[in-house]
LUMTIDO-167214 format. One record per residue (C-alpha): residue number from 1; x, y, z. Coordinates in nm, 4 decimals. Layout:
! residues N
 resi        x        y        z
  NUM        X        Y        Z
...
//
This chain:
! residues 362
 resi        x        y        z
    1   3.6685  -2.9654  -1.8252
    2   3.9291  -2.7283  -1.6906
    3   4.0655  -2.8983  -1.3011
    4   4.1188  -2.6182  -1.0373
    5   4.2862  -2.7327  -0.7087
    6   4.2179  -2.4873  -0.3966
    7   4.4454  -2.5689  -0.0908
    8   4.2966  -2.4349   0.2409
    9   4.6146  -2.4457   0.4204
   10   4.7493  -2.1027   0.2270
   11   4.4873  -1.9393   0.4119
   12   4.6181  -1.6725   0.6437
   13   4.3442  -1.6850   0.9005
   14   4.2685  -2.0087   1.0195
   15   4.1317  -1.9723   1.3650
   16   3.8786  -2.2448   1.4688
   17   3.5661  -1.9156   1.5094
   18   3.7153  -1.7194   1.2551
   19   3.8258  -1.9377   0.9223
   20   3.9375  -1.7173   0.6314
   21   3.6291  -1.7026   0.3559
   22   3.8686  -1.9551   0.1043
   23   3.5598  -1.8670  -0.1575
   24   3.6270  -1.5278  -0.1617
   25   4.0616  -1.5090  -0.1222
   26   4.1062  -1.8125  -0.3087
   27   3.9558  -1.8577  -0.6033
   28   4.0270  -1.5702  -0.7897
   29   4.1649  -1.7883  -1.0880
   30   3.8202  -1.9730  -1.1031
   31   3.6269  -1.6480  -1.1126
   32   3.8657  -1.5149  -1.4036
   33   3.7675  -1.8275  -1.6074
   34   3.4220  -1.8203  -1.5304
   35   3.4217  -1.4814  -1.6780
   36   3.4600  -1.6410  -2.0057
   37   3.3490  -1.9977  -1.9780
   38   3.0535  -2.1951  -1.9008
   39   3.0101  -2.3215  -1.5134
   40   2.9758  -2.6993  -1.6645
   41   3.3754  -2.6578  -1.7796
   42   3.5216  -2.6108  -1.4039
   43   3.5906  -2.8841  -1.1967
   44   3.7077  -2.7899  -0.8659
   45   3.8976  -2.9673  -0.5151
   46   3.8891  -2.7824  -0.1879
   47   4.1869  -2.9409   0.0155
   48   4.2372  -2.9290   0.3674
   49   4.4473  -3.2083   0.5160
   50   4.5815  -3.1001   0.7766
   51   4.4197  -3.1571   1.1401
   52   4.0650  -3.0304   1.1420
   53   3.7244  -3.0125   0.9428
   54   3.5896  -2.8632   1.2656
   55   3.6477  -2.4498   1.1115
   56   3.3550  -2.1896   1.1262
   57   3.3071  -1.9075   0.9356
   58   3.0857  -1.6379   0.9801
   59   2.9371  -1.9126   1.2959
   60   2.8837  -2.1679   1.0604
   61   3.0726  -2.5066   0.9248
   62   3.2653  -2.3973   0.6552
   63   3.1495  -2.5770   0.4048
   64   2.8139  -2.3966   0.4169
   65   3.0603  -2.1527   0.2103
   66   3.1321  -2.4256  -0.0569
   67   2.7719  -2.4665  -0.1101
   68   2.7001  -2.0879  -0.1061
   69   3.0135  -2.0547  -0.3912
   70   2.8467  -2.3129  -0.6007
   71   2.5143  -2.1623  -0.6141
   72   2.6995  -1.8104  -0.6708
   73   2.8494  -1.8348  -0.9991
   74   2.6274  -2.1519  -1.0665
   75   2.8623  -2.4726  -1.0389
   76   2.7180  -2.8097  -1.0590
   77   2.8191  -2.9510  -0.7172
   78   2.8875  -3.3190  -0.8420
   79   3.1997  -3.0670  -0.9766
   80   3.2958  -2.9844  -0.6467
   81   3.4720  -3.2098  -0.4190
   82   3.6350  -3.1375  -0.0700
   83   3.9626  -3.3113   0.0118
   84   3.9648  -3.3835   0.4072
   85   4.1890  -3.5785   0.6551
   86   3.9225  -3.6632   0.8666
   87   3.7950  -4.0166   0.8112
   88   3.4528  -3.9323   0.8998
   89   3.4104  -3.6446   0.6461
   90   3.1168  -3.8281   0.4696
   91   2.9332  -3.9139   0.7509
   92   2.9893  -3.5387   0.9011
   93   2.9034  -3.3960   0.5526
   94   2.5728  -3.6011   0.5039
   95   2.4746  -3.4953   0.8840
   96   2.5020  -3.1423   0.8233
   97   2.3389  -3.1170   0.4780
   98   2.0840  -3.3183   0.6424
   99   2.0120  -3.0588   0.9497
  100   2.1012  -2.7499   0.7533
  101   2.1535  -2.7501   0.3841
  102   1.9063  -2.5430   0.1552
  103   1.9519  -2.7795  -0.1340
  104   1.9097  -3.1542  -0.2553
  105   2.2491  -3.1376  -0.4101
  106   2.5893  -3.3067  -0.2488
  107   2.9344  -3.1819  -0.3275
  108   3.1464  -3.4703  -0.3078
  109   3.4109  -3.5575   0.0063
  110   3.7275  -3.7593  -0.0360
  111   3.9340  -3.8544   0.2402
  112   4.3369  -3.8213   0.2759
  113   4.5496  -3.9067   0.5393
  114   4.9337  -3.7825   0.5683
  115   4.9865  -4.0416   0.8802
  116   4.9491  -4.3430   0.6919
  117   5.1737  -4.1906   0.4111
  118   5.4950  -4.0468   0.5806
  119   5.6504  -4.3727   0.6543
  120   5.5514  -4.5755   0.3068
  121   5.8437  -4.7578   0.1526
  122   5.7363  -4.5930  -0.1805
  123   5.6802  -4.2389  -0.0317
  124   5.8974  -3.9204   0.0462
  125   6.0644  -3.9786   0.4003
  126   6.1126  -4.3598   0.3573
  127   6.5011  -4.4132   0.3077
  128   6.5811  -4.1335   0.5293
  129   6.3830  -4.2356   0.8218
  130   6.5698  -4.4574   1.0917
  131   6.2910  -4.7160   1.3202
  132   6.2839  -4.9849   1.4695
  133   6.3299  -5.3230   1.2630
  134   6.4407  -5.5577   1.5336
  135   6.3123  -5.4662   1.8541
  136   6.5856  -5.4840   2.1212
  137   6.5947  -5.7771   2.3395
  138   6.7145  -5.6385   2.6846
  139   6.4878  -5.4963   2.9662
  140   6.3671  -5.1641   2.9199
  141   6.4029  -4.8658   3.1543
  142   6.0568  -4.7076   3.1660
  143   5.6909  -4.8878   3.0622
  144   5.5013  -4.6597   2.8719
  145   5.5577  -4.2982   2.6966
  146   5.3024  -4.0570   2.6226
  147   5.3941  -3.7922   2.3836
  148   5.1949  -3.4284   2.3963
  149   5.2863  -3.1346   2.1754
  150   5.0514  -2.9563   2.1296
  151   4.7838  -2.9253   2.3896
  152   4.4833  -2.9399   2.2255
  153   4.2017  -2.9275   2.4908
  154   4.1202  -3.3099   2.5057
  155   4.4909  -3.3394   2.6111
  156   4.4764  -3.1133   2.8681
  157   4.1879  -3.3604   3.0387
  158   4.3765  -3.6371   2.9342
  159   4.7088  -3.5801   3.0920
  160   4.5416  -3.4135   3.3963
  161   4.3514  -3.7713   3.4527
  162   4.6412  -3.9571   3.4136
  163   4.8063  -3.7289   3.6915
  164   4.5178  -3.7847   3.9301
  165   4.5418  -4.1712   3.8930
  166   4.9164  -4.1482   3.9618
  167   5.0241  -4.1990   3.6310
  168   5.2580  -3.8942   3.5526
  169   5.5138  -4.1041   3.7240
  170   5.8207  -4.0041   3.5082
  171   6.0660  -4.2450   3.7118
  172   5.8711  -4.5116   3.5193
  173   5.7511  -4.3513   3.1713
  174   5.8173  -4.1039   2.9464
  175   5.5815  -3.8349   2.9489
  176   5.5473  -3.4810   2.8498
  177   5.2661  -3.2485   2.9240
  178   5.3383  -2.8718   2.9245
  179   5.1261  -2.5340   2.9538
  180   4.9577  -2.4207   2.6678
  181   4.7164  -2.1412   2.6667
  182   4.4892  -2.2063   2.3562
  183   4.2012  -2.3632   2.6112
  184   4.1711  -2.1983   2.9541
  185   4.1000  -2.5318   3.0845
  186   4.2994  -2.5518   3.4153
  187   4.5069  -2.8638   3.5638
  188   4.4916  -2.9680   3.8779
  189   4.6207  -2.7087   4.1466
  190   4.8745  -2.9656   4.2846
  191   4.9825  -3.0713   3.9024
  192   5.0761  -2.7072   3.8112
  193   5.4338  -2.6859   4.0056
  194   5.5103  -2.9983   3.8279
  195   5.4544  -2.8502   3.4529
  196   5.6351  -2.8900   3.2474
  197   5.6851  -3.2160   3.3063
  198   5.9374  -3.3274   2.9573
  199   6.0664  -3.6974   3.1011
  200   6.3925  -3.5959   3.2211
  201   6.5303  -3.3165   3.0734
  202   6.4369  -2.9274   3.0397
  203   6.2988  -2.6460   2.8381
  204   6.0451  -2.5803   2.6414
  205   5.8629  -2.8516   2.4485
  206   6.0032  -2.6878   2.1179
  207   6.3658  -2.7416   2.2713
  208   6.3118  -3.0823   2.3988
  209   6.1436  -3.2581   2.1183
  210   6.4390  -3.1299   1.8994
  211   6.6598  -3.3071   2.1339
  212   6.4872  -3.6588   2.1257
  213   6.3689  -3.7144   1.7949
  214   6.6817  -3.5233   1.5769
  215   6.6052  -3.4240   1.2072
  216   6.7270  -3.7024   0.9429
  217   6.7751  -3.4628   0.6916
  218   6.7037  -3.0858   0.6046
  219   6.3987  -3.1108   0.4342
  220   6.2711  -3.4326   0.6818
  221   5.9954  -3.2762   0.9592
  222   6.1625  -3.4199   1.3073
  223   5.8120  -3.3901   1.4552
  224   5.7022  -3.6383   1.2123
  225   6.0240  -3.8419   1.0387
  226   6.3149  -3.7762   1.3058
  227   6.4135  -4.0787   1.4980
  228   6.2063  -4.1701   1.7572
  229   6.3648  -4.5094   1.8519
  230   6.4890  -4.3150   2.2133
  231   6.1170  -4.3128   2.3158
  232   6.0132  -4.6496   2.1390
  233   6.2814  -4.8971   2.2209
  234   6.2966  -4.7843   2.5954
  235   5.9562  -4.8344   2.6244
  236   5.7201  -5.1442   2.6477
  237   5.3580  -4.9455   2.5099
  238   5.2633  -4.6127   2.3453
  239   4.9554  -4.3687   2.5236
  240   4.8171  -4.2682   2.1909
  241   4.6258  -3.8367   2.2161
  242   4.5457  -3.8345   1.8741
  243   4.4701  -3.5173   1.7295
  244   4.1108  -3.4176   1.7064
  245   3.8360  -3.1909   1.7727
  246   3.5414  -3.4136   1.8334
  247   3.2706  -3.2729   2.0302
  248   3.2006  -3.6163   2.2405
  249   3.5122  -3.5394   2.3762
  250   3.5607  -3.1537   2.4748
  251   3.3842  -2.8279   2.3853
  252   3.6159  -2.6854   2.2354
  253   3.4308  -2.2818   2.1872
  254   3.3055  -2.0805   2.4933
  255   2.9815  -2.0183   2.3107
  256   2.7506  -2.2754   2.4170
  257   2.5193  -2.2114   2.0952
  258   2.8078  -2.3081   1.8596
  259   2.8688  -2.6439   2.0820
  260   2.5300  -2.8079   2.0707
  261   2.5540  -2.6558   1.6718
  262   2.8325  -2.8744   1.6380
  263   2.7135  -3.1408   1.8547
  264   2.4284  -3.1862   1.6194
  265   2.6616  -3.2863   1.3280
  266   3.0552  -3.2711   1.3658
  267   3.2635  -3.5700   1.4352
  268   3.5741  -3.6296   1.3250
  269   3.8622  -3.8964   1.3317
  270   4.2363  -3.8196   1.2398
  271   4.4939  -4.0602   1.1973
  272   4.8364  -3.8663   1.2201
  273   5.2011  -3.9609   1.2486
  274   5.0848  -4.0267   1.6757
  275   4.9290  -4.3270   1.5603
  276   5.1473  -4.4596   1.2957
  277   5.5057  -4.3809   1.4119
  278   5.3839  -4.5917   1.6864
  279   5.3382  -4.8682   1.4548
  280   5.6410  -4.7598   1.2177
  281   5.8211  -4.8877   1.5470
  282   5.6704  -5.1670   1.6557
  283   5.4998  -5.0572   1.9097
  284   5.1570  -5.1402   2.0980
  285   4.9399  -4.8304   2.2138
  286   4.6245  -4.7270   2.3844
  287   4.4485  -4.4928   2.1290
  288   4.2765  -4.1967   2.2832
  289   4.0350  -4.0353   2.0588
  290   3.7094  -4.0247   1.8634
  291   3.5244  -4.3886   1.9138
  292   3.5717  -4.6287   1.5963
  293   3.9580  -4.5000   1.5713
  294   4.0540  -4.9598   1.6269
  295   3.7608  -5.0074   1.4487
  296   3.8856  -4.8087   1.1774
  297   4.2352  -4.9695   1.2330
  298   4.1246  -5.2969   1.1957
  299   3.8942  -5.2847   0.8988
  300   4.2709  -5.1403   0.7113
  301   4.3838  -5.4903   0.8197
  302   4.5747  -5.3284   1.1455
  303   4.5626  -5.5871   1.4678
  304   4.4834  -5.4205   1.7559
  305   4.5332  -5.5603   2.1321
  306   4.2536  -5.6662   2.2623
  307   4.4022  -5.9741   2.3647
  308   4.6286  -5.8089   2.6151
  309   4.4123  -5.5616   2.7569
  310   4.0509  -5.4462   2.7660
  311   3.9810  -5.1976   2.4571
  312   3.6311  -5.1655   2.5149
  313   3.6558  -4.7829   2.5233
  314   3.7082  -4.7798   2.1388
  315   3.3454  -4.7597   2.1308
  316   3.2484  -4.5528   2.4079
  317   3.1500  -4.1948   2.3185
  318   3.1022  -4.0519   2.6818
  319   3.4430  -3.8847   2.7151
  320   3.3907  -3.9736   3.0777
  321   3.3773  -4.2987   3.0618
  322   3.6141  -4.2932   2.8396
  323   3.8886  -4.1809   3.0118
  324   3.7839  -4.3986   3.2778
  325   3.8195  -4.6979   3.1442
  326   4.1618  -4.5745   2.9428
  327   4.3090  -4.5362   3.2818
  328   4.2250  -4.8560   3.3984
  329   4.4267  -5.0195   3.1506
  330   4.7106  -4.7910   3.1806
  331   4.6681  -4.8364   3.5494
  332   4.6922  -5.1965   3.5172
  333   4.9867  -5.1984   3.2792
  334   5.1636  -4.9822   3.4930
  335   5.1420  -5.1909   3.7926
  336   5.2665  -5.4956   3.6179
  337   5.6775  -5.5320   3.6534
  338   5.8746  -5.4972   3.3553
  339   5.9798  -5.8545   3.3642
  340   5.6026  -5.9472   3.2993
  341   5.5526  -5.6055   3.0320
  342   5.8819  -5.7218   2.8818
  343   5.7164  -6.0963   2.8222
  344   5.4155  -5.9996   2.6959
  345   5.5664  -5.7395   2.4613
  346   5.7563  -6.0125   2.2931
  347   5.4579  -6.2204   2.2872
  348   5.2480  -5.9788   2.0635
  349   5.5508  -5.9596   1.8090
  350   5.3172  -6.1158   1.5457
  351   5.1006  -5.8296   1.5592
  352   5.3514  -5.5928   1.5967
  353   5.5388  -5.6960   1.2318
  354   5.2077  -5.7444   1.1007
  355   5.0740  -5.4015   1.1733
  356   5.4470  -5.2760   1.0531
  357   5.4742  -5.4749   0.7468
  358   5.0948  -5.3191   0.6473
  359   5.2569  -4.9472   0.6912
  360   5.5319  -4.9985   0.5314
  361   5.3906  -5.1962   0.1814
  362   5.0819  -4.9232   0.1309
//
């Protein structure tokens, strides 16, 4: 059995409508041997860990191509296995080749995920990256941050909710939200002079993050391993936008027919460094994304808050009513003093080294 290993991210075309055909730029080496050897000899992993499963090619998931490639040069599928980060890639997978696959036959899905990995003791980053131990016993300056790079539609609504509840307040948190023209999804008209709002200092958000989380080393990502204790340690919770592209919680084409084609199958979960740098720094947070994200959490061994606040919209897949009940508890967090948010921070320690101690021993 000769093991080939195709990694989607050296693709050079990656747009969400227009994926590059992987099966036909990136396998060049497999064709070569099947020239020569029997299809039972290859064994093959598509990888794609980075962000999204959500890609279309030719208007259709793209795995539909994986299957297609198989049947092509005649590969047993239980050869073929794609690599995802999303957490739901089974379910997702076994959706769509329920709706729209041609054949019996299931490649095989395995799931990876880089945010529970940067920040292992026995991984990469680990003895370069500087966190919180021993969180800092004095009153903090602001309550909560909310950190947004890259503004990913669901963002957009995010962050433009918060600022119609009053919650872009960035005398008391430390919050950035910033243009970004991938989604013509428009804020509020009376948000706009505001943007971009980077807590207190200026620039773009390239500039700025650069300036709060600085690089440990060379070869260290600061989006990902710089030193975040600024944010963390003057802060008493985390607002959580994970990264994803779930369609319970924005459409994210302008073509209708590809939405409801999604709808019908596509869900994803990703858990990035926005969710575990958090924890790396013992830090509580209010997770928005796809519902089961705590679930998910918790069934790792991860203790999640629930006895501090109402996280009820883990499992609430109207984005709606969602966000609604997201901003209630950031409402009601917000309004406490930081006397009280400082007391109750302390009191959730336990959970707080737990969910630590977990990250750091995988």
């Amino acid at each position: 059995m000769n093991e080939f290993f195709v990694t989607l991210e050296h693709v050079s075309d990656s747009d969400w409508i227009n994926f590059e055909d992987f099966t036909e730029t990136l396998t060049g080496e497999i064709v070569e041997f099947l020239d020569t050897h029997s299809p039972d000899e290859v064994k093959i992993t598509f990888s794609y860990t980075s962000e999204s499963s959500l890609y279309l090619i030719d208007n259709k998931w793209f795995l539909e191509k994986i299957h297609l490639f198989a049947d092509r040069y005649k590969i047993p599928y239980k050869n073929i296995t794609f690599r995802s980060s999303n957490v739901l890639i089974q379910e997702t997978y076994n959706k769509w080749h329920e709706l729209y696959s041609s054949t019996e036959q299931k490649i095989n899905t395995e799931y990876e995920s880089f945010g529970f990995w940067l920040y292992g003791k026995n991984k990469r980053y680990y003895n370069t990256l500087k966190f919180t131990k021993e969180a800092p016993t004095n009153l903090r300056i602001k309550k909560f941050n909310c950190l947004n790079a890259n503004m990913l539609l669901h963002r957009k609504k995010f962050c433009s909710k918060l600022f119609e509840e009053g919650l872009c307040n960035t005398d008391e948190n430390l919050i950035s939200v910033h243009e970004y023209f991938t989604h013509n999804f428009p804020y509020p008209e009376k948000m706009k002079p505001l943007l971009p709002i980077q807590f207190d200092l200026t620039g773009s958000w390239e500039e700025i993050y650069k300036q709060i989380f600085k690089k440990d080393t060379d070869s260290s990502d600061w989006n990902k391993t710089g030193d975040y204790r600024y944010i963390y340690e003057n802060t008493y919770f985390t607002v959580t936008t994970e990264s994803c592209m779930c369609p319970s919680l924005a459409d994210y084409h302008h073509d209708h027919t590809i939405n409801n084609y999604l709808k019908t199958f596509y869900r994803d979960m990703f858990i990035t460094e926005k969710t575990t740098r958090p924890i790396l720094n013992l830090h509580p947070q209010i997770i928005y994304s796809t519902s089961g994200t705590l679930e998910h959490l918790q069934s790792l061994g991860y203790k999640t808050f629930s006895d501090y606040w109402d996280e009820s919209y883990d499992s609430v897949d109207d984005n709606e009513e969602k966000l609604n009940r997201i901003m209630a508890v950031v409402k009601e967090l917000s309004n406490k003093p930081l006397e009280e948010l400082h007391e109750m921070y302390f009191d959730m320690m336990p959970i707080l080294k737990n969910n630590q101690k977990i990250l750091i021993n995988q």
